[in-house]
C-alpha positions as CSV (number, residue, x, y, z in Angstrom):
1,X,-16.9,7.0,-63.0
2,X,-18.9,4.6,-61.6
3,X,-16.9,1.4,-61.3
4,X,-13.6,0.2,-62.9
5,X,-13.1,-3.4,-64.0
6,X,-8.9,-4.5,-64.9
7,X,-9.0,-7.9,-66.2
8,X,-7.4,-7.7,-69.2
9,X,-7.4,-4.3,-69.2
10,X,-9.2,-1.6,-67.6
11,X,-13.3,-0.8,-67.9
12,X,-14.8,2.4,-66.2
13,X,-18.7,2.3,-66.4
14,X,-19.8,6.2,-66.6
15,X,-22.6,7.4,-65.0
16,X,-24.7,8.0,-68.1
17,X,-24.1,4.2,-68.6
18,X,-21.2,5.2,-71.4
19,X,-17.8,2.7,-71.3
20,X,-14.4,3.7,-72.0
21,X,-12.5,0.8,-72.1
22,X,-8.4,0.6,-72.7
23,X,-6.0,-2.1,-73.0
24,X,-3.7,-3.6,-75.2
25,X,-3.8,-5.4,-78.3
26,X,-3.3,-9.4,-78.8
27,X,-2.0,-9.1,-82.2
28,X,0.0,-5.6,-81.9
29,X,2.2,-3.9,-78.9
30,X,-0.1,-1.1,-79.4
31,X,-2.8,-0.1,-77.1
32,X,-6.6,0.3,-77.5
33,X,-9.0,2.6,-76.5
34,X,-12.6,2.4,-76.9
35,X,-15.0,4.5,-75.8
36,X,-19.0,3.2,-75.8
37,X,-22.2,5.1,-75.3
38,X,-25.8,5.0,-75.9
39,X,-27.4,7.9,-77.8
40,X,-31.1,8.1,-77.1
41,X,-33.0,9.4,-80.6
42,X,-37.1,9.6,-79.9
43,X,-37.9,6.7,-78.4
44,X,-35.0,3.8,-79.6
45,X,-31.4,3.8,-78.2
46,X,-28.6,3.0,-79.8
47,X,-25.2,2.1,-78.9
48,X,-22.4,4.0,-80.6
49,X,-18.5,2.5,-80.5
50,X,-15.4,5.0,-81.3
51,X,-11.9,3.0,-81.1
52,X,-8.6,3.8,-81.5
């Protein structure tokens, strides 16, 4: 982990410039977790979102 935002939730930058981001939900008492990364094929870069 590189650094670690909490405004309305929590953000911790990776060091291979991934997210994973967790907080809760405005509409539900649930919590969300999202984890972000680029994935590198040849020469583009895409970025690739998982939630739950």
């Amino acid at each position: 982990m590189t650094y670690l935002v909490a405004i309305d939730g929590f953000r911790f930058n990776l060091e291979d410039g991934g997210r994973l981001i967790v907080r809760f939900s405005g509409a539900e008492p649930l919590p969300r977790v999202y984890c972000e990364t680029i994935m590198e094929i040849g020469r583009w870069s895409y970025w690739m979102r998982v939630e739950s």
